[in-house]
N, C-alpha and C positions, 0 to 999 in steps of 0.2 A: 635679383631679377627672376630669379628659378622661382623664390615666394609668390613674387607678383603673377608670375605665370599660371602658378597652383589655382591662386585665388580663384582669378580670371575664371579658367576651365571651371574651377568650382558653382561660380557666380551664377555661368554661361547653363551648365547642367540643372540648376534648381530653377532658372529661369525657365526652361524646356519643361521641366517634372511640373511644376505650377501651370505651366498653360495644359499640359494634357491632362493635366487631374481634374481641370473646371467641367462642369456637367454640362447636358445639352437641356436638361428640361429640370423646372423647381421640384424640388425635393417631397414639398408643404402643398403647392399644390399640382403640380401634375404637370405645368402650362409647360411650353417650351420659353426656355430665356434668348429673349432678341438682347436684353443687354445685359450684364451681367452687375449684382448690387453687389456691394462693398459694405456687408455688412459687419458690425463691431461684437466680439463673441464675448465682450465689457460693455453693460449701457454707455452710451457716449456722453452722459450727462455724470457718472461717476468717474470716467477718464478724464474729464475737462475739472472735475474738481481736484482733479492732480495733476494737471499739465499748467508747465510754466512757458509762456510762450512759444502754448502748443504742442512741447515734445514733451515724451517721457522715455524713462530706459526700460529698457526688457531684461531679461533673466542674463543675457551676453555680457549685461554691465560686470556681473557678478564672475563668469565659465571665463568671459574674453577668447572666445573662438575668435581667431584670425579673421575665420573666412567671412562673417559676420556682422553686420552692426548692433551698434551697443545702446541704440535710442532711434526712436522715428517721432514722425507727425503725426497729432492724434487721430489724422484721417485717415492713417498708413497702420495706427496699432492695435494688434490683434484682431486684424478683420481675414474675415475670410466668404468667398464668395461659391454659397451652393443654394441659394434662394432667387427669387425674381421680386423687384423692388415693391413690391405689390403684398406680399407676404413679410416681409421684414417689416414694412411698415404700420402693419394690423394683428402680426400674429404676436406680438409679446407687448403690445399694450399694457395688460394687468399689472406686469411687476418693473419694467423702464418707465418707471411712472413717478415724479417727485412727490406724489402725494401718497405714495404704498410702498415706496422703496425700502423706508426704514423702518416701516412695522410688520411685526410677525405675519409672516406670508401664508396667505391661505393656497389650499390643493390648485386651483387654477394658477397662480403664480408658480408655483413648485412644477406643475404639469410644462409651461413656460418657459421655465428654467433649463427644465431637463431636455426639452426639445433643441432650445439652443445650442444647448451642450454637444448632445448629439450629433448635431449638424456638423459643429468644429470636429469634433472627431472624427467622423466621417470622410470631409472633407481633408481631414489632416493624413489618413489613414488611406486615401487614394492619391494624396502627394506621392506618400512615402511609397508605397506600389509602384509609382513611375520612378523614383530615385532608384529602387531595387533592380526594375527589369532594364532601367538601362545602365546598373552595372557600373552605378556610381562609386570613386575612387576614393573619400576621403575617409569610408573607413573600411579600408583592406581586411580587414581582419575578421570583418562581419559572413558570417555562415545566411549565403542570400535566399537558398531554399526554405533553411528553418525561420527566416525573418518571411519571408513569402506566406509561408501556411499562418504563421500568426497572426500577420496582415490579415487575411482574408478570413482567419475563427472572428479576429476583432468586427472585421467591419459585418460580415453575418447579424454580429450578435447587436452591434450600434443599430443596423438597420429595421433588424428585430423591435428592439426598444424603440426606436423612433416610431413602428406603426404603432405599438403599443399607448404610446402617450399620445399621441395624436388621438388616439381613439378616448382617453381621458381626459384629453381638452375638449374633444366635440362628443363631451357627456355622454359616451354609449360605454364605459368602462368605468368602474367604481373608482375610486383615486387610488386611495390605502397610502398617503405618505408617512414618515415615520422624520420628526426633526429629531435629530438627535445632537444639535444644538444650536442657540440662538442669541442673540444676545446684542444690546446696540450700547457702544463706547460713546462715552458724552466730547469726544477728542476725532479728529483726522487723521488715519493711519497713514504713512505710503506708500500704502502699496494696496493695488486694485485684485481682485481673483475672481475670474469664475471660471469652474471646469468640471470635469466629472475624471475619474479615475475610481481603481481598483485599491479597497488599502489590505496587504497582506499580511500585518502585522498590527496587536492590538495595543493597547497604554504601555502592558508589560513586557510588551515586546512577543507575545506566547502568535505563533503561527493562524491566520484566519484560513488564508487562501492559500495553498501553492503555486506561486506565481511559475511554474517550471510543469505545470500541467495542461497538454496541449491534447483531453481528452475534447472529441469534439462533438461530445453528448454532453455537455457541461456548456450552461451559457456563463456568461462574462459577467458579475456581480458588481454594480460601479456605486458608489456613493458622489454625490453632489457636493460641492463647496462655493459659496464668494465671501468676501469679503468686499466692500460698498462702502468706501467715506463718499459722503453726501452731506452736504447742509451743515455741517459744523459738528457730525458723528460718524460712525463707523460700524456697520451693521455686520456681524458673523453669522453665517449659516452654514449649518452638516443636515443632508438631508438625504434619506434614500427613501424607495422602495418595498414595501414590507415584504415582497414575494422574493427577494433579494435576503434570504433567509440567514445569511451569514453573519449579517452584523447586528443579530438579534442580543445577545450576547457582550456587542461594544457597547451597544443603547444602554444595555442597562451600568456596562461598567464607567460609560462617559457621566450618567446621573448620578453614580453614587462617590463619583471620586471630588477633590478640591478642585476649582474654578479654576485656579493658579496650572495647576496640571493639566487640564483638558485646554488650556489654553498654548501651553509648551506644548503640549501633543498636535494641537492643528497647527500650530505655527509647521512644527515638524514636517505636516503633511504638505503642507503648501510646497515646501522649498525641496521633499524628496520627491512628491510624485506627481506636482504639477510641472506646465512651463508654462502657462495662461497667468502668470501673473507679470504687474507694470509698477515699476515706482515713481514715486518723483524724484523731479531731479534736487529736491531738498534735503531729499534721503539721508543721513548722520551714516559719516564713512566709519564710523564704528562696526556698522553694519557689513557695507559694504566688502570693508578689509577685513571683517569678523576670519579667521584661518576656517573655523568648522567650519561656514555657512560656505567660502569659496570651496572646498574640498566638496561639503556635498552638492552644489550646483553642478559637479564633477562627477556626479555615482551614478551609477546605474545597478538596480536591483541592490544594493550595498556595496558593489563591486566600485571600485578606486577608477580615477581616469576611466570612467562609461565601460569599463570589460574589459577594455582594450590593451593591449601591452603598450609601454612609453616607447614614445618614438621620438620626441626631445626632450630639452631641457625640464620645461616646465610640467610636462607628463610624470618626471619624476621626479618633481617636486611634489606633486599631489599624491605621489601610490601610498599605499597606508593600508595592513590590514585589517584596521580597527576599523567599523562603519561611523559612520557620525551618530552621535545619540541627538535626542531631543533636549537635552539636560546642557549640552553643549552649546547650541545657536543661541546666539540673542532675540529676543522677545520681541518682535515688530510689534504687538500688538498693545506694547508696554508704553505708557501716558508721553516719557521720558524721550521716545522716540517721535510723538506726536510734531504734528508741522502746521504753521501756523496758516489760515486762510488769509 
């Protein structure tokens, strides 16, 4: 009863934080929003080609937070609402597009991309602000000041970059994108992605970023990812920034290394430093129950159980102070895993 209770409060507090996060006016263009769109931070046309009677599961299938669900409806997944339906439905044209999804993406798609991305971030990044300031419970343990100032370098620097690309989609800014990989599987993977994050570490593991650097003359360096089954393939993309000068350096070691590895290496990325990704519910529980891939659905920064010290059972069943490597997880992107249309 005392669970049910937790939950509840829990449910009741993220319900509160999502309505005060939503914006008063679009982001993309300026207007104020009289209603609020429900947009998909996944084309809806690569979620539907992994949804089985419309649901798919989220990252929870894998973590199984209590307080959480483990699947929704594909009109419920991964959307997030900080546009007016007006701009959701003109401004990423180029690449939610069956006819350019799964060929190499030119700068205006990339430009597309990255705004989207942005968006989620932003809007995810003003959730978590109202979870903080009001003092949300379920993870005690969290230092709310130093998550507070991170918040706000992040969302700075998101916002930053959103006018940035905005100004590269409306052609008054040179692109300069840099793919630093691409590649379309003749097979159905399942699992959907797109997101942007920071990666802090290279193939060899050798340090890019110090993610524990909260100097705030320093912008926030993000690379791009999705992954897109569509049509009866599976299109990967790494893509950043060239003024994002850090991963000058990964480009060139992601080209010269074996396919087989730069493939274990994104897998890697997806499952440490995203949560934008959806599977289907055909998914092969080899995966699923894979031990590495649940432990790291569990890390944060490397750190075992999200930072946090165990507080039950199953918290310490996951502490471990070996990180997960890449060499570890199973290989979603491997044929063997493929799911039949």
């Amino acid at each position: 009863m005392e669970e049910l209770s937790k939950k509840i409060n829990v449910q009741n507090k993220v319900k509160i934080a999502r309505q005060g996060a939503k914006p008063k006016y679009c982001l993309l263009c300026g207007k104020e929003i009289n209603q609020i769109c429900n947009s998909h931070s996944v084309p809806y046309m690569v979620l539907n080609t992994l949804a089985e009677e419309g649901m798919l599961y989220n990252k929870n299938k894998v973590a199984e937070i209590s307080y959480f669900k483990c699947e929704d409806g594909i009109k419920r997944t991964g959307t997030f609402h900080y546009i007016c339906r007006e701009c959701d439905g003109k401004e990423f044209a180029d690449y939610e597009n069956p006819e350019t999804i799964l060929t190499k993406p030119n700068d205006l798609m990339m430009a597309e991309i990255a705004i989207k991305n942005l968006l989620l971030m932003i809007s995810q990044k003003k959730y978590e602000r109202e979870l903080y300031e009001n003092d949300i419970q379920y993870l005690p343990f969290v230092n709310i000041q130093q998550m507070l100032k991170g918040n706000e370098l992040d969302t700075r620097d998101y916002l930053n970059d959103l006018e940035f690309f905005k100004q590269i989609k409306a052609g008054r800014v040179e692109y300069g994108f840099q793919i630093a990989y691409w590649e379309v599987l003749p097979f159905v993977c399942p699992i959907a992605v797109q997101g942007t994050f920071t990666i802090y570490k290279d193939m060899k593991g050798n340090q890019i970023i110090d993610p524990y650097d909260f100097d705030e003359k320093k912008k926030n360096q993000s690379v791009h990812l999705c992954v897109f089954p569509f049509n009866g393939a599976t299109v990967i993309l790494l893509f950043y920034h060239k003024r994002d000068k850090a991963y000058k350096q990964l480009w060139h070691q992601i080209n010269s290394s074996k396919r087989e590895d730069v493939l274990k290496y994104i897998n890697y990325l997806v499952f440490a430093l995203t949560d934008n990704f959806f599977f289907s519910k055909s998914i092969s529980e080899t995966i699923l129950k894979d031990d590495a891939f649940v432990r790291l659905s569990r890390e944060y920064m490397e750190q075992p159980n999200y930072g946090l010290p165990a507080i039950n059972e199953k918290d310490y069943k996951y502490l471990s102070n070996k990180p997960v490597s890449a060499d570890e997880l199973p290989l979603i992107f491997d044929e063997k895993y493929a799911i039949k249309q």
